[in-house]
KOLTORKE-752351 format. One line per field, with one value per residue (C-alpha): residue number from 1; residue in three letters; x, y, z. Coordinates in Angstrom, 2 decimals, padded with zeros to 5 digits. Each point is the difference from the previous one (the first is absolute). Layout:
num = (NUM ...);
residu = (Ala ...);
x = (X ...);
y = (Y ...);
z = (Z ...);
***
This chain:
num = (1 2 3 4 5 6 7 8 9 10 11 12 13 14 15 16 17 18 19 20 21 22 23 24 25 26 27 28 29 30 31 32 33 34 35 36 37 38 39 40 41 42 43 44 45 46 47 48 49 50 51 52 53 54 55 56 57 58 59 60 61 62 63 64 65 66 67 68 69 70 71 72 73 74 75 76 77 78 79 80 81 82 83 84 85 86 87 88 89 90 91 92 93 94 95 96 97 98 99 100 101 102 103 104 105 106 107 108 109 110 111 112 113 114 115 116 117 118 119 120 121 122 123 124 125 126 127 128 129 130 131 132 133 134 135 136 137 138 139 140 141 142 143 144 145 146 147 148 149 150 151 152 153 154 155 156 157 158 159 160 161 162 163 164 165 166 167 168 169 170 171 172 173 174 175 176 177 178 179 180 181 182 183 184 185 186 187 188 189 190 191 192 193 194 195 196 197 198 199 200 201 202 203 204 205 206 207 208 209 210 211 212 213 214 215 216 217 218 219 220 221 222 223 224 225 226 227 228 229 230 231 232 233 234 235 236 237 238 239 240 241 242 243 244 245 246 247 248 249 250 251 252 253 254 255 256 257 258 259 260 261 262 263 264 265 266 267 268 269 270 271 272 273 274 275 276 277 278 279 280 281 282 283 284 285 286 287 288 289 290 291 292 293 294 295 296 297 298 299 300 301 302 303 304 305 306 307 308 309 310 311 312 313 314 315 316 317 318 319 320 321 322 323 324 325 326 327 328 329 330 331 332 333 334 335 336 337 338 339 340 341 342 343 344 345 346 347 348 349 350 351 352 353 354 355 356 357 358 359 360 361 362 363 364 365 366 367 368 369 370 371 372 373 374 375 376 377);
residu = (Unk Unk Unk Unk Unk Unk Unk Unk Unk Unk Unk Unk Unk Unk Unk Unk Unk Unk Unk Unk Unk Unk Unk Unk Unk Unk Unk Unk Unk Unk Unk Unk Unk Unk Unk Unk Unk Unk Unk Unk Unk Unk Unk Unk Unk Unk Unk Unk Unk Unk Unk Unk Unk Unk Unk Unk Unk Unk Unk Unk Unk Unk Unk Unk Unk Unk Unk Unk Unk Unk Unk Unk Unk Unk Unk Unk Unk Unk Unk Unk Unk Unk Unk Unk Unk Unk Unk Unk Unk Unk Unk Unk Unk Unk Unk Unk Unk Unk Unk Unk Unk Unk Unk Unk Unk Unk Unk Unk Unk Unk Unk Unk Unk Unk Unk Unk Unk Unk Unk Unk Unk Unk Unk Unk Unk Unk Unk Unk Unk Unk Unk Unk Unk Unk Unk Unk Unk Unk Unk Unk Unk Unk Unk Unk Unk Unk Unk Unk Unk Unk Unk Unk Unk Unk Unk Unk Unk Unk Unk Unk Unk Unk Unk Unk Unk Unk Unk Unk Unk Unk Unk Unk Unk Unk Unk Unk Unk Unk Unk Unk Unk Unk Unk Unk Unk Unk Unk Unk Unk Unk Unk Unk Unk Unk Unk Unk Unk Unk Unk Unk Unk Unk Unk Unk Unk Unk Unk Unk Unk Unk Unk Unk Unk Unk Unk Unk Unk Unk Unk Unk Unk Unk Unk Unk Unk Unk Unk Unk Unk Unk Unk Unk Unk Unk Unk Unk Unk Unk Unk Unk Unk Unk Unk Unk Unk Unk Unk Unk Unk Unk Unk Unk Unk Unk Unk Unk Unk Unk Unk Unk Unk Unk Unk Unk Unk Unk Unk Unk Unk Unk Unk Unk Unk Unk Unk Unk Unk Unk Unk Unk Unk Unk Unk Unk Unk Unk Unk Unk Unk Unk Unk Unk Unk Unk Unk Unk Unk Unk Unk Unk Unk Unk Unk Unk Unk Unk Unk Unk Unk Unk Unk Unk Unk Unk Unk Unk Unk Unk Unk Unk Unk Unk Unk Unk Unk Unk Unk Unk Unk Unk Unk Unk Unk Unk Unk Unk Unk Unk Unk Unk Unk Unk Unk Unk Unk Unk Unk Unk Unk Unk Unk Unk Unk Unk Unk Unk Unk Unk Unk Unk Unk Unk Unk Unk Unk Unk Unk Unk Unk Unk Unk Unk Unk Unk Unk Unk Unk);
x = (000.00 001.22 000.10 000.04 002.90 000.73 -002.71 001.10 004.02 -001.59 -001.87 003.06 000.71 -002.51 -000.39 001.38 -003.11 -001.58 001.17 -001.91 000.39 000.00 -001.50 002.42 000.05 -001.35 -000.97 -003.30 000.03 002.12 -003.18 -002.26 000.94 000.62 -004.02 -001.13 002.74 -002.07 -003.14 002.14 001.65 -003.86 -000.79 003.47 -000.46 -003.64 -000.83 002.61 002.12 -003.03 -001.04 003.44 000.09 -003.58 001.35 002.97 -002.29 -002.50 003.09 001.62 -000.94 000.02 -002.45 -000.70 002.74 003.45 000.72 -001.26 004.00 001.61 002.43 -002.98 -002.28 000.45 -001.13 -002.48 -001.11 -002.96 -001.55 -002.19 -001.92 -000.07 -002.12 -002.18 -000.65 001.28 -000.52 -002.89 000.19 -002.20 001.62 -000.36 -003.77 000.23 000.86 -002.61 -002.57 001.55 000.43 -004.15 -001.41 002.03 -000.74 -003.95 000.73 001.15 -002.07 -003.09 001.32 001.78 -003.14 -002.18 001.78 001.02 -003.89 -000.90 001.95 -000.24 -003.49 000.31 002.29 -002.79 -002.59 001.84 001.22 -003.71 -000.78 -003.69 001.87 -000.70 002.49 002.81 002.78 -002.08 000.34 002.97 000.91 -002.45 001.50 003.84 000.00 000.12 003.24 001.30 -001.31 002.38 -000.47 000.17 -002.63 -002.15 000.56 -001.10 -002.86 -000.54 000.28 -003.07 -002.12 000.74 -000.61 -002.17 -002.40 001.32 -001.98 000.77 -001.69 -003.15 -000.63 -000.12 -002.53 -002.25 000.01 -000.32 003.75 001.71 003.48 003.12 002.75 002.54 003.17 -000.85 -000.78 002.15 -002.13 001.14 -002.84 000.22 -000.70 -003.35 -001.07 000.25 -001.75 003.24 000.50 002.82 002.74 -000.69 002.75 002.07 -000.18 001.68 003.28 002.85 001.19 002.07 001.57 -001.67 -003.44 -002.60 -002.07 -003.45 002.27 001.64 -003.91 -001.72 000.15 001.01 -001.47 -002.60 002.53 001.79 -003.31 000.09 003.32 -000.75 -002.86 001.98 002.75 -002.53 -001.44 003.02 002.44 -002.77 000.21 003.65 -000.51 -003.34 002.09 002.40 -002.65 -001.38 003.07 -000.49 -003.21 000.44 002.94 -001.65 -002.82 -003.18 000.52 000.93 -002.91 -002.73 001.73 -000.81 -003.38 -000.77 001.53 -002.84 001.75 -001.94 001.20 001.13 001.62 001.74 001.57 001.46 000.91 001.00 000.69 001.58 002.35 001.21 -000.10 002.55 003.23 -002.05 -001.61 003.42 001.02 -002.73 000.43 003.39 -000.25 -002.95 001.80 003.32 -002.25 -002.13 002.83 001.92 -002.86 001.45 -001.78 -003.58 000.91 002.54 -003.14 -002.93 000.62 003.74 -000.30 -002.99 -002.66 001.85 002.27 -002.35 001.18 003.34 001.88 003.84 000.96 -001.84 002.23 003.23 -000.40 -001.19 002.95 002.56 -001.36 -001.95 001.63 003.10 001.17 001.36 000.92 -003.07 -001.83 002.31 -000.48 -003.41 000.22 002.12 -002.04 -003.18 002.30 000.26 -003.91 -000.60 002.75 -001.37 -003.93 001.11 001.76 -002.67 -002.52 001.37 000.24 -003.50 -001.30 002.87 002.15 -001.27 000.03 -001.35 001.72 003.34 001.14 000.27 003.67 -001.05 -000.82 003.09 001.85 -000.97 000.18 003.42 000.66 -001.79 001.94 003.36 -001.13 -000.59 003.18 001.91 -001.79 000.63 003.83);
y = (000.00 003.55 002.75 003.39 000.58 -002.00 001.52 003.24 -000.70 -001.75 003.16 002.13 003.30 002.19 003.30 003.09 002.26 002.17 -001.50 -001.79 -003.19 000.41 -002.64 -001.31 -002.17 -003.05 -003.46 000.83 003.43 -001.76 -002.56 002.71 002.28 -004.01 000.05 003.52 -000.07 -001.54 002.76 002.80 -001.40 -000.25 003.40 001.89 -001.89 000.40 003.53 002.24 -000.62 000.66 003.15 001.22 -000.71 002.00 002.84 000.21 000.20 002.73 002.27 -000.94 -000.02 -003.87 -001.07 -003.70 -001.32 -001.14 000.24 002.70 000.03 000.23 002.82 001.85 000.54 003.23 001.85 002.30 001.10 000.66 000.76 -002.88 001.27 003.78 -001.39 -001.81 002.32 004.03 -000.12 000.86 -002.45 -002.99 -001.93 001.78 000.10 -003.70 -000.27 002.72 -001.95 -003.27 001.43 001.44 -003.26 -002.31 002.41 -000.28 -003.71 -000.03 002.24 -002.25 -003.57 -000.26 001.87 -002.63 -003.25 000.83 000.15 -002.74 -002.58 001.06 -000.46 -003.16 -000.95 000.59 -001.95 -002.93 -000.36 000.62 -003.32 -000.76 000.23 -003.68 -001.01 002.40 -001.93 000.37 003.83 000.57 -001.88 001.55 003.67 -000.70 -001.69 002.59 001.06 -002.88 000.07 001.58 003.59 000.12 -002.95 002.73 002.70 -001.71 -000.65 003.46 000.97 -002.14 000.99 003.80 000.39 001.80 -002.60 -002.29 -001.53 003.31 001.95 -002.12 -000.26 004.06 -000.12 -001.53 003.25 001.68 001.51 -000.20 -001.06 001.47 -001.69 -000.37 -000.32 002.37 003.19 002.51 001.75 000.96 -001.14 003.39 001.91 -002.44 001.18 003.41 000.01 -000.81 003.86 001.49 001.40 003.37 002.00 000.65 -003.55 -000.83 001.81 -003.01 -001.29 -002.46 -002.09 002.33 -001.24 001.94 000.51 -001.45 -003.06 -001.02 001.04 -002.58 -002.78 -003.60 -000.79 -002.49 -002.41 -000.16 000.21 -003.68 -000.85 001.42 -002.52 -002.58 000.57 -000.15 -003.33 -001.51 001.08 -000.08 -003.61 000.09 002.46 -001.53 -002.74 001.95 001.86 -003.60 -001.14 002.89 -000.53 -003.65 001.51 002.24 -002.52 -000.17 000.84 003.62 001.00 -002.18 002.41 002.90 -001.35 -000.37 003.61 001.32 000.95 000.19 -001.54 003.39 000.41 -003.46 000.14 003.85 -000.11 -003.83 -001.98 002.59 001.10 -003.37 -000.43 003.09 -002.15 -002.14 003.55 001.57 -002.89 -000.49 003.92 -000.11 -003.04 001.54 003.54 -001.67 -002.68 002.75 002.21 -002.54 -001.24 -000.79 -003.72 001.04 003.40 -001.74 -002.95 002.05 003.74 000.78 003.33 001.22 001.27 003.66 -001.21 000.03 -003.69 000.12 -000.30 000.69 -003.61 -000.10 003.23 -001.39 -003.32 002.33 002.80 -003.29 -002.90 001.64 003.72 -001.41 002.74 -001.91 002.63 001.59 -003.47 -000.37 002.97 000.28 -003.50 001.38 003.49 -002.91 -002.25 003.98 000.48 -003.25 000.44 003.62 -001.52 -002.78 002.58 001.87 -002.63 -001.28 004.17 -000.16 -003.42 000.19 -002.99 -003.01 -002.62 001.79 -002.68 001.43 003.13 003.39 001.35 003.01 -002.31 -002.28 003.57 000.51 -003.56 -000.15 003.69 -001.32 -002.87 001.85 002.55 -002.63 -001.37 002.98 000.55 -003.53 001.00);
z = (000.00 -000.86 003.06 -000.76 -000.40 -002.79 -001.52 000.26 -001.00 -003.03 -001.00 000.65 001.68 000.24 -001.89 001.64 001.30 -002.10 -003.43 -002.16 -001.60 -003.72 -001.96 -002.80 -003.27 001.26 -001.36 000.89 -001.79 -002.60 -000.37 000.15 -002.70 -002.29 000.40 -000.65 -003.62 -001.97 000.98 000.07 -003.70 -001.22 001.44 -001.61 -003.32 -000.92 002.35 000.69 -003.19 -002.33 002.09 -000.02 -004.29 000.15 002.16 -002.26 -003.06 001.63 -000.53 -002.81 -003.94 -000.82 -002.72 001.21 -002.21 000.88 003.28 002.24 001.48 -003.66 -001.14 -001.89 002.85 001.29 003.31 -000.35 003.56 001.19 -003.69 -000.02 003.27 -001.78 -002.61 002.17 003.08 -000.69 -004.13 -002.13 -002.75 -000.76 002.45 002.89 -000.71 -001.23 003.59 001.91 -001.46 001.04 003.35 000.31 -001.27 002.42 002.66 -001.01 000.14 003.26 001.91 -001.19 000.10 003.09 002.20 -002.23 000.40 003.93 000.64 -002.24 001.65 003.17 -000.59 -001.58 002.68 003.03 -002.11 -000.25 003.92 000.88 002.10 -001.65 -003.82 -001.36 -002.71 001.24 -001.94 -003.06 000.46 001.06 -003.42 -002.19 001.12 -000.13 -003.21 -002.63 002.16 -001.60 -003.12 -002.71 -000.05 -003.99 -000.40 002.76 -002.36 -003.30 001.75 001.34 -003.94 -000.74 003.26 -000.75 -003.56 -001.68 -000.22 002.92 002.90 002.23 -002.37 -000.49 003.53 000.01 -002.35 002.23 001.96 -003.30 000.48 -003.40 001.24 -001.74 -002.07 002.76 -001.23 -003.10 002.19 000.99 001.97 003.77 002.60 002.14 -003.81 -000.77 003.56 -000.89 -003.44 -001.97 -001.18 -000.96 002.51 001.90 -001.03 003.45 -000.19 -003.90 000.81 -000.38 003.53 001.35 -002.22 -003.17 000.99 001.27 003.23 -001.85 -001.86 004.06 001.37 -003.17 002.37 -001.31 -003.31 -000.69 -001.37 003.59 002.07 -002.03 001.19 003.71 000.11 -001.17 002.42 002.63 -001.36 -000.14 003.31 002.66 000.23 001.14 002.84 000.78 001.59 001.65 001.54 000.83 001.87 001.83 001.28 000.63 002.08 002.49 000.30 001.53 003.73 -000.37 -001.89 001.84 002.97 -001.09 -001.04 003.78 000.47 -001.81 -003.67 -002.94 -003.21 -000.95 003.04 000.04 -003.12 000.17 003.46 000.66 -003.74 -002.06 002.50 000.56 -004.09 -000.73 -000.27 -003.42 -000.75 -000.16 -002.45 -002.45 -000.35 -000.36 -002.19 -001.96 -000.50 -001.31 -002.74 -001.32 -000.55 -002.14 -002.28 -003.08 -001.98 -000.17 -001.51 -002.43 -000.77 000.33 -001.31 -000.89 001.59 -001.87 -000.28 -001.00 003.12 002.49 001.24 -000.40 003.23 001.36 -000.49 -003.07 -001.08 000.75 -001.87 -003.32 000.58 000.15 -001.81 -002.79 -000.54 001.38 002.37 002.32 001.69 000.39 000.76 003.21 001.11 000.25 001.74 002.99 000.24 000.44 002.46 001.80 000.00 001.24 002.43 000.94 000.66 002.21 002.23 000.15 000.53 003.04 001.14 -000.13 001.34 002.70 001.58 -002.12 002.72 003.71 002.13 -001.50 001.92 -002.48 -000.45 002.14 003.27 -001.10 000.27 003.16 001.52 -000.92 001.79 003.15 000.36 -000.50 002.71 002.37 -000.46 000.30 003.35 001.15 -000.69);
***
């Protein structure tokens, strides 16, 4: 049997107070970094290389052929942003009216499909609901479903004489021909007249007040439903995991308390829900942002640009006008936007996860602690 102190002449001397023992290049470090290679090989190879390559492009003039490192690429600064953001060309309105029918797509969708499948979500983890596997499988699976085989199908539902439209004429409504008009939603509500003139003056980006104030066209009210239809699925069963999570107990208790419906979701369910909320919104904001394949399979952009989108934009700048340049570019000013709304997302909802202490009472925490030990010194 070994006393102590064998033990501790086995461990050696000990370290000299107040120093610390740095850790060094061990075999378990050794074996740890062996695991995380092949990850961190994937990551450098397929990620960061290719954004690096893109960044490189975004400020140089390569025209997609050769390679973008060759002898007869040459630096050209920050030109590619000019034209997009500070000129007044076609491309920098190209790329205002990308920016205000994205921006129409997102302010619609992500309210829509948040309330959707939260809605969807409450339905199916009501008790009484016979069949809930049935449901839960009915509403997830056009998540699943291949968003260009959705958006062929969209093109027969909305056409001019497709299903959507024939079931308007039962209310005697004579539906439009969706993804043929142009015309701005908020300009149909007012009477579709022409612009008043304080408001025709060219803007931001060279477009006008009235053209960022039209609203999104009929063409992307299609797409918004469609987006809807197809993404509330997905966050229907996050929201469902949710639920299942916080169970039964806490809301049978404040049943007893004496809270309403009302009252027990605002005050008791959603509270408890904001770390999902935070993510489906986050989630929701980043997806509609970067719609690309049912513009490219359903509209390419028109009609008179009213669909086209930032994504959209890039591919065409790059793949069909090949301006590479200008096609990376307006990818990393979109990678900046998306960037810019998540910050300011979580400004506005707050600390996504309320069990987790904000970095203002983590400030002061750690102050409190070093106060005390200064006095206990």
């Amino acid at each position: 049997m070994t006393t102590t102190e064998e033990m501790v002449r086995a461990r050696g001397p000990a370290p000299a107070p107040g120093s610390r023992r740095r850790p060094g290049f061990n075999r378990q470090t050794a074996a740890g970094w062996l695991f995380v290679s092949p990850t961190l090989l994937i990551l450098g190879v397929f990620m960061l290389l290719p954004v690096a390559m893109a960044a490189w492009v975004s400020v140089s003039d390569w025209g997609g052929r050769g390679s973008p490192w060759g002898s007869g690429v040459n630096f050209v600064g920050t030109q590619n942003y000019a034209d997009v953001l500070g000129g007044r060309g076609l491309a920098a309105r190209d790329f205002g009216t990308a920016i205000r029918n994205n921006l129409y797509y997102v302010l619609l969708v992500v309210p829509l499909q948040t309330a959707l499948s939260l809605t969807l979500a409450f339905l199916v983890n009501k008790r009484a609901l016979r069949g809930k596997g049935f449901f839960r499988t009915a509403f997830y699976f056009p998540s699943v479903t291949s968003s260009v085989a959705i958006t062929v199908l969209w093109l027969f539902l909305f056409s001019a004489s497709g299903a959507v439209n024939a079931v308007l004429s039962w209310f005697s409504i004579q539906g439009p021909n969706w993804f043929q008009d142009p015309r701005g939603l908020i300009h149909l509500m007012l009477g579709g007249g022409a612009a008043p003139p304080a408001l025709a003056q060219p803007g931001l980006f060279g477009i006008s007040a009235w053209e960022w104030l039209a609203g999104p066209s009929v063409a992307m009210t299609a797409f918004i439903f469609m987006a809807v239809f197809t993404t509330s699925g997905t966050f229907m069963l996050l929201f469902l995991a949710a639920l299942q999570a916080i169970g039964e107990e806490t809301d049978e208790a404040a049943m007893v308390d004496g809270a309403s419906t009302w009252q027990r979701f605002w005050y008791v369910t959603l509270p408890m829900l904001r770390p999902t909320l935070f993510t489906v919104l986050t989630l929701g904001m980043i997806g509609t942002w970067q719609v690309f394949d049912q513009i490219y399979t359903g509209s390419h952009g028109g009609p008179s640009k009213t669909t086209v989108t930032p994504a959209y934009l890039s591919y065409e700048a790059a793949f069909i006008a090949q301006d590479w340049g200008r096609g990376a570019a307006i990818a990393f000013v979109l990678f900046a936007i998306i960037v810019a709304f998540t910050l300011l997302q979580r400004t506005v909802l707050g600390q996504a996860d309320p069990a987790l202490p904000s970095r203002s009472q983590a400030r002061a925490d750690r102050k409190r602690q070093l106060e005390v030990r200064n006095g206990a010194k």
